[in-house]
C-alpha positions, 0 to 999 in steps of 0.5 A: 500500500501508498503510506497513506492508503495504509494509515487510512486504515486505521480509520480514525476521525479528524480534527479541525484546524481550530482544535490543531491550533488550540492544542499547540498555541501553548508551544509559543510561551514554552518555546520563548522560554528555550529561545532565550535560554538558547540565545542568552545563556551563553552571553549572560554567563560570560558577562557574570565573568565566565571563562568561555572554556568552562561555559560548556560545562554550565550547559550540562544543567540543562540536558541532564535535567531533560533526560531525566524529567520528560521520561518521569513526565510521560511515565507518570502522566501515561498512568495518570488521570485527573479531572483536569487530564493527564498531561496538561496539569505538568504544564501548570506546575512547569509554567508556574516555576517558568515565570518564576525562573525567567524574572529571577535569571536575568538579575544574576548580576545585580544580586552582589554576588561579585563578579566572576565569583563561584556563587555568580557561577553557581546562581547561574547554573541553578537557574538554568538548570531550574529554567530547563526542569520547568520548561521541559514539564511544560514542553512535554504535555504538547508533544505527547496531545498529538501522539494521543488525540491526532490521527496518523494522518494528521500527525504530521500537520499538528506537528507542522503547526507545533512547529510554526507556534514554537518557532513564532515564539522563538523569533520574538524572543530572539529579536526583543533584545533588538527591538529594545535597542533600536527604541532607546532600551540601553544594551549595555550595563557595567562590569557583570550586570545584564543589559536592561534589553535582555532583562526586559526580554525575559520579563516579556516571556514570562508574561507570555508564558502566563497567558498561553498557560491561561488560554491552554486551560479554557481551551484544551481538554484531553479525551477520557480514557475510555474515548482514549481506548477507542480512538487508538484500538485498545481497552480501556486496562491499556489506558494506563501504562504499566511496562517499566522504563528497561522492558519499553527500551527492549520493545522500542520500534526500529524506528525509535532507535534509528531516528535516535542516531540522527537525533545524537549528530543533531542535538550535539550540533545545536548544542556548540551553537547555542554555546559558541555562536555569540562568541563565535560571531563577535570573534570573526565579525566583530573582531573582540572577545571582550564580553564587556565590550560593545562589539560582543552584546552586539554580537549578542543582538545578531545572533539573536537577530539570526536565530529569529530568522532561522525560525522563520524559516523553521516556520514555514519549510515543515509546511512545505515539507507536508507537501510531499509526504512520500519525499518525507525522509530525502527532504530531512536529510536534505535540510540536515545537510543545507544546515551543516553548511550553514553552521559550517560557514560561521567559521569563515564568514566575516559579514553580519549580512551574509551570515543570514544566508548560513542560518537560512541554511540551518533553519531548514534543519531545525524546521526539518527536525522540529517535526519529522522525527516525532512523527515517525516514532508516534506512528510507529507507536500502538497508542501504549505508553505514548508518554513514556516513549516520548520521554525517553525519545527525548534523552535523544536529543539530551546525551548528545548535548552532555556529550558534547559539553563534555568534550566541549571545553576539550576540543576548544583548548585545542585551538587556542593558547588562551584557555579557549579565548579566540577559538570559539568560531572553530566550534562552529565548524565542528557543529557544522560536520556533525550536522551533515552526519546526521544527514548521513544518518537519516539513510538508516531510518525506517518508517513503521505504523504500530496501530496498524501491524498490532491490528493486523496481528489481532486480525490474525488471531 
């Protein structure tokens, strides 16, 4: 059969376009929360006073704490039901300590705590690592809504638009800091304070982040657990999930573990450039690697500026990319390779302008991945323990960010005499190999329909 003459068995009911978007609009809040971690953190730790050797091994908070709260998350949520659903009550409790988290952050350096000293340090990766916890139990809930509520054929859709509401949050957050500037917001500050654009910054998505809370809870309502059996071919006993986390590993569809690969080059990738970019491009644009100095906090501006454009495009080419679901994995391993590419060039470019075009390029692959990925492991699942195969999928995407901040502080020595200053640039180039690994990588990925072969086998039986 056609791939889609083959879901179409399954014969499940549709959803609207209002339902899609209702389900997936809370991604906006979520997603300025990672953006401007992603964008920010690396430029707020070295303006505190931290050595960009070490900034990789500040970045561990934020994996370790990934890999262990969305499998906890999807575990807990697959066996419980409340009266406000299952999934949505952690986007609640994450949201809340979110907002708590984003108006805290951005004052490291006005809380006395010295300049470059172990407790500016610690109060850094503290936040960060309570920023990611939180937005992780508030990410998770949305990403598993389309595995329990949305049809194999329109998985990919409602992931499109996931995709498209998280990268509109990621461009706001990305190019506020900008806009403060340009209206007279002052982007700089003295010795190891955080300028008021960034602060106001993360003021705005923490109100952001309040409201989308708010209209998921007046608007987005999970099915029952006996509509929930229904709608995925299974009793209502299956509803809840009882297979530990080692027995699901050992009974993880194929396509779970080769999408997995894919995940390993990727993750590691937009690891070194969220860690190196803004060092990375002060280096070769701005030609400084004074983090107090106005050429870094506008290099800081750019890259926001660009991941603001790489987003637009991560917006619209999953779009596109649904276009032509037959073409589905030559276009992911299409875009993968286009953003080593474009990663790669930040090495080399010396231009802000033409620095556009290299995360074009990248945005390509992080529209490509944000969607394409998650829909081939839930299609490849038979509607048990959605949660938790989506919480262990996502250590996929969290050991290869720890690898690679492992290794980090490593390979930066090795390309420079001054404990990693200077080098940051080289960096991108590594991330730029890895992503057309990952490219490579996508040749082993077989697409599978659980539902559909678990209805086969009873129709046997």
């Amino acid at each position: 059969m056609e791939r889609i003459n083959k879901i179409e068995v399954l014969n499940k009911s549709s959803r609207s376009n209002t339902f899609l978007w209702n389900m997936n609009i809370g991604f906006f809040g979520v997603q300025m929360a990672f953006a401007l971690q992603s964008a920010n953190m690396s430029r707020i730790f070295q303006t505190i006073g931290a050595n960009p050797n070490d900034i990789g091994y500040f970045w561990l908070a934020a994996p370790i704490a990934g890999m262990f709260v969305q499998p906890i998350v999807g575990a807990i949520s697959d066996r419980t039901w409340t009266s406000f659903g299952r999934r949505l009550p952690w986007l609640y409790v994450g949201g809340l300590v979110s907002i708590i988290v984003l108006i805290l952050m951005p004052n490291a350096g006005n809380l006395g705590l010295g300049y470059g000293t172990r407790t500016s340090m610690l109060f850094g990766v503290l936040s960060l690592l309570f920023l990611d916890v939180s937005s992780n139990m508030a990410m998770q809930p949305f990403k598993m809504l389309s595995g329990d509520m949305v049809n194999e054929k329109q998985k990919e859709k409602s992931y499109s638009i996931m995709t498209f509401v998280l990268n509109m949050g990621q461009v706001v957050a990305s190019i506020f800091p900008m806009i403060l500037t340009m209206i007279g917001i002052s982007n700089v500050a003295s010795k190891g304070v955080i300028p008021n654009t960034v602060k106001f910054t993360f003021y705005f998505a923490a109100l952001t982040l309040f409201i989308c809370c708010i209209y998921s809870f007046f608007k987005v309502h999970e099915l029952p657990p006996k509509e929930y059996a229904k709608f995925h071919h299974i009793s209502e006993d299956q509803t809840n999930g009882q297979h530990n986390i080692f027995q699901l590993l050992r009974t993880a569809p194929k396509a779970f573990w080769t999408a997995g690969i894919v995940q390993l080059f990727y993750w590691a990738a937009y690891m070194y450039m969220t860690t190196y970019a803004t060092g990375g491009i002060a280096e070769k644009v701005w030609k400084t690697t004074n983090v107090s100095s106005t050429g870094f906090q506008a290099a800081g501006n750019w890259f926001g500026f660009l991941s603001a454009i790489s987003a637009v495009v991560g917006a619209i080419w999953p779009l596109a990319i649904a276009k032509f679901p037959q073409q589905q994995r030559p276009l992911w391993a299409f875009s993968l390779f286009m953003g080593g590419l474009g990663l790669g060039s930040v090495s080399l470019v010396t231009n802000k302008y033409v620095l556009i075009l290299s995360f074009i390029a990248f945005g390509l692959a992080w529209g490509a991945n944000t969607v394409i990925p998650f829909t081939i492991v839930t299609n490849a699942l038979d509607g048990n323990n959605i949660g938790t195969y989506l919480g262990l999928f996502n250590c996929t995407i969290c050991i290869p960010q720890i690898l690679a901040n492992l290794v980090g502080g490593t390979l930066i020595l090795q390309f420079s005499s001054n404990h990693g200053v200077g080098a940051q640039h080289i960096m991108m180039l590594i991330a730029g190999i890895l992503l057309i690994l990952s490219a490579i990588s996508v040749l082993f990925v077989k697409e599978t329909y659980g539902e559909l072969e678990k209805i086969k086998i009873n129709n046997k039986n």
